[in-house]
Steps between C-alpha positions, in 0.01 A plus 500: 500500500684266267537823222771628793650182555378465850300174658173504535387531879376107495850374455690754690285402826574131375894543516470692785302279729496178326795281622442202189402812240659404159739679379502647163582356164827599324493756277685498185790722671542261797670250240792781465813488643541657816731815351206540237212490743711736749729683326635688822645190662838326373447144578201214499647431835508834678111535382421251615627550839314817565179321350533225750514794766239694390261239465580411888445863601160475298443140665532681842318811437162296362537281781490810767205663287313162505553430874409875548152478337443136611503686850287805392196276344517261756514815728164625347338137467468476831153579662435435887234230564266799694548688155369268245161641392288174669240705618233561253130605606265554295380902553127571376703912378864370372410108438763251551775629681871399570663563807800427674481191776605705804194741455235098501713472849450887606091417394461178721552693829266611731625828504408549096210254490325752780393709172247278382312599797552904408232641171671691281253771517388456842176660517480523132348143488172598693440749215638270208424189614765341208806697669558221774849448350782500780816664546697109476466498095555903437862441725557201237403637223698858637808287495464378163496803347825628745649150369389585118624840480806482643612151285399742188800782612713216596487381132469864355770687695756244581698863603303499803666211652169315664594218691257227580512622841329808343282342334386260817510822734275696303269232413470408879399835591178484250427154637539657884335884458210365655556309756430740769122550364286493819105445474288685250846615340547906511214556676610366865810761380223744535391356855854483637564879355091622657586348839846675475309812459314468824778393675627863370136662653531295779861621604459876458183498725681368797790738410266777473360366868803482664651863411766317162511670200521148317533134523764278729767406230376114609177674342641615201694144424179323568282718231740536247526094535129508397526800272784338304387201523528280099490130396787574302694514845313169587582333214887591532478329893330209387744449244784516711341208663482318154873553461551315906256218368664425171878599540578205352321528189565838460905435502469204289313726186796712585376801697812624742630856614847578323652797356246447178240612766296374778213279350304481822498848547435593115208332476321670824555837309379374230157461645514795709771768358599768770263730186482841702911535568536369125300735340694813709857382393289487144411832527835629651713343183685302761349148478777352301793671767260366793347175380677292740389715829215370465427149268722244637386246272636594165738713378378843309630332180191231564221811598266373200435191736328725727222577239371177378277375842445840666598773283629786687519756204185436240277268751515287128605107635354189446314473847261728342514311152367180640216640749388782179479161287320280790315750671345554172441125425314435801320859544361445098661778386594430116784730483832415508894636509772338294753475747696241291537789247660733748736184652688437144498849378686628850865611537688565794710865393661713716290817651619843482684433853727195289232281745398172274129502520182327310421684188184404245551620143376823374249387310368299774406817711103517341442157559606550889274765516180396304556158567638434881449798620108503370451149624626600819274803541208282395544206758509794791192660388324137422655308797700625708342788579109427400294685777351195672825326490605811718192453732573150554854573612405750743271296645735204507787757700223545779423149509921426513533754832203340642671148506840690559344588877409181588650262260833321613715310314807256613841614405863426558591343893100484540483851481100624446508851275234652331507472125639832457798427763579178299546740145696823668716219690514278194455219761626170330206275593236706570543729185489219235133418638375780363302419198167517330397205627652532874255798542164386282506188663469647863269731404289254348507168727406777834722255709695808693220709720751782509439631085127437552449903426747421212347167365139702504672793275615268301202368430338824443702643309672267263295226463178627529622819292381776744735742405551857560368757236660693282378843590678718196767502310695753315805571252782663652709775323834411319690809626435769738337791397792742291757277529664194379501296803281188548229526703556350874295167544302588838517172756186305548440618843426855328319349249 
């Protein structure tokens, strides 16, 4: 302030930075003699001197600090051409949206554009016929959320250190969670796991028949293939393909493996974090020590990335933001969660392990639970869940096996699998076929004779709606009887 005599911050950036900056009027005491104005030197001449040589020292020292943040703006200034925000759709749930260019090139391949083909709700849409939204806008609208959140902690917690490689890695892994969606979405899961399960049947009869006490270990890696079988795992194959396809692209927005981390690998956890081994070293206190033994990716000083697509700890990420929102748009459901609330209120702290992980305020904690939590609960019991929706699905999984018997389909070298082959083999042209419309369309143009049984089914069942009946139904106990355990969920088959 000028009360203690020093400049105010306008001018002192001026003389610092500002070559041509004028310098300051005489005062009255500059019209002294050079023994009055400095009455430690001896001579005019000797002051003068060291003036001469301190104002060169100062010359040199403004003209380092000025070359030195030249280089730092310019430094920050400089945004790739694939990261310019050029991409802007316009999203019926978040509006107009801003994305970087490389994730327009990532959406105008076949690989991605496959989606529009893929309902959201799969089955849903026979019971609501307004849920015909597909998984291609939910994996763009997924991403801009990743792409939103993450910007707001790079702006919030410059500590953190997040690169734009961060921010393009985790914002690619919302855009690419999906891509390994087959037909009807989770329910052919549930027809890959069911035939899995017979497989299982299958195998210990003709152990029991030939004197074995279980399976052929060929068996046992064939029906845990099935059993395990997730379109998380697809979507992590088909985007290594993605990465082949557009290496270029990719290394030009700057995505490269280096001792910051291996991009290519980071973003495949992302999607699909090894949650099972992570949730053991979690509950072991040894996460932080053994990070690295298992996440490649990132370094455990980054282990808040892994809980932003696919949350490993809370299940609380923006994949389930944007489907709560548009599930709920397109269902008719007028009920909705602020997620922008929870994405600027957010703080990445460290957990009691000194792990850095994704923490909501305190005082956000009732509107997780009455408000995400509820609307969750609600779209199961509504949607998801509703008892004819059910029906239909079970119906559809016979129909699926049916045309899995006879049903061929062309994959890599010419290769004819069955539709389940092409998922447990994640076949890389046969697999991508596998969409809502690949299997309607046969079943309703009858050209293949061999799903004739299947086609009539079809018919039956799902578009003339002669369904199954629901016999009974009945609410299950919480715990089991004198204790605090939860009550075991008996399988369907025992149902």
């Amino acid at each position: 302030s000028s009360r203690s005599g020093s400049a105010p911050p306008a001018l002192c950036a001026m003389s610092l930075f500002d070559d041509d900056a004028a310098e300051p009027a005489p005062s009255a005491s500059d019209e002294l003699s050079g023994d009055a104005r400095m009455p430690g030197r001896t001579s005019a001449v000797g002051s003068s001197t060291d003036d001469m040589e301190a104002m060169t020292e100062h010359a040199r020292i403004k003209a380092l600090v000025q070359d030195r943040v030249r280089n730092i703006l310019a430094a920050r200034s400089i945004v790739l051409p694939l990261l310019r925000e050029t991409f802007t759709p316009n999203d019926p749930v978040h509006g107009l949206m801003h994305l970087p260019a490389i994730v327009k090139v990532v959406v105008d391949t076949l690989t991605f554009q496959r989606m529009r083909q893929i309902k959201q709700l799969g089955i849903c849409a026979l019971v609501y016929p307004g849920a015909t939204h597909n998984r291609f806008f939910h994996s763009i609208g997924t991403c801009f959320l990743a792409y939103e959140l993450t910007k707001v902690l790079q702006v919030r917690q410059p500590e953190l250190c997040i690169s734009n490689r961060d921010v393009l890695c985790i914002s690619l892994a919302g855009l690419c969670h999906d891509l390994g969606h087959p037909c009807f979405s989770h329910m052919f899961e549930g027809f890959v796991h069911s035939l899995g399960k017979e497989k299982r049947e299958q195998a210990n009869t003709r152990a029991a028949a030939e004197g074995r006490d279980e399976p052929t270990e060929e068996e046992k890696k064939t029906i845990a293939t099935y059993e395990s079988w997730t379109h998380e795992q697809a979507s992590v194959f088909l985007l290594k393909g993605l990465f082949k396809e557009l290496e270029g692209p990719f290394r030009e927005a700057g995505l490269r493996v280096d001792d910051d981390g291996d991009d290519f690998m980071c973003i495949g956890e992302l999607i699909d974090p090894p949650k099972t081994e992570l949730e053991a070293l979690l509950a072991e206190t040894q996460l932080k020590g053994k990070w690295s033994s298992i996440i490649k990716g990132r370094p455990v000083e980054k282990a808040w990335m892994y809980e932003i697509v696919s949350n490993w700890r809370s299940g609380i990420d923006v994949d389930k933001f944007d489907y709560f929102r548009r599930d709920a748009l397109h269902l008719g459901i007028q009920r909705q969660f602020d997620h922008g609330r929870y994405i600027k209120g957010i703080k990445v702290v460290d957990d009691e392990g000194g792990v850095p992980t994704i923490s909501p305020p305190d005082k956000d904690k009732d509107n997780l639970r009455e408000n995400m939590m509820e609307l969750r609960k609600h779209l199961h019991r509504t949607a998801y869940q509703h008892k004819t929706v059910k029906k239909l699905e079970i119906h559809m999984i016979d129909i699926l096996k049916r045309m899995d018997e006879a049903l061929r389909v062309t994959g890599l070298n010419g290769c004819k699998l069955r539709m389940s082959e092409a998922a447990v083999t994640f076949d890389p042209v046969a697999y991508p076929k596998l969409t809502d419309t690949f299997v309607e369309s046969r079943l309703l143009d009858r050209e293949d004779d061999t799903i004739t049984q299947a086609a009539d089914l079809y018919e039956q069942h799902i578009l003339r709606r002669q369904m199954m009946r629901l016999v009974a139904d009945w609410d299950l106990p919480r715990f089991l009887d004198g204790s605090d355990r939860p009550f075991p969920l008996p399988e369907s088959e025992e149902v």
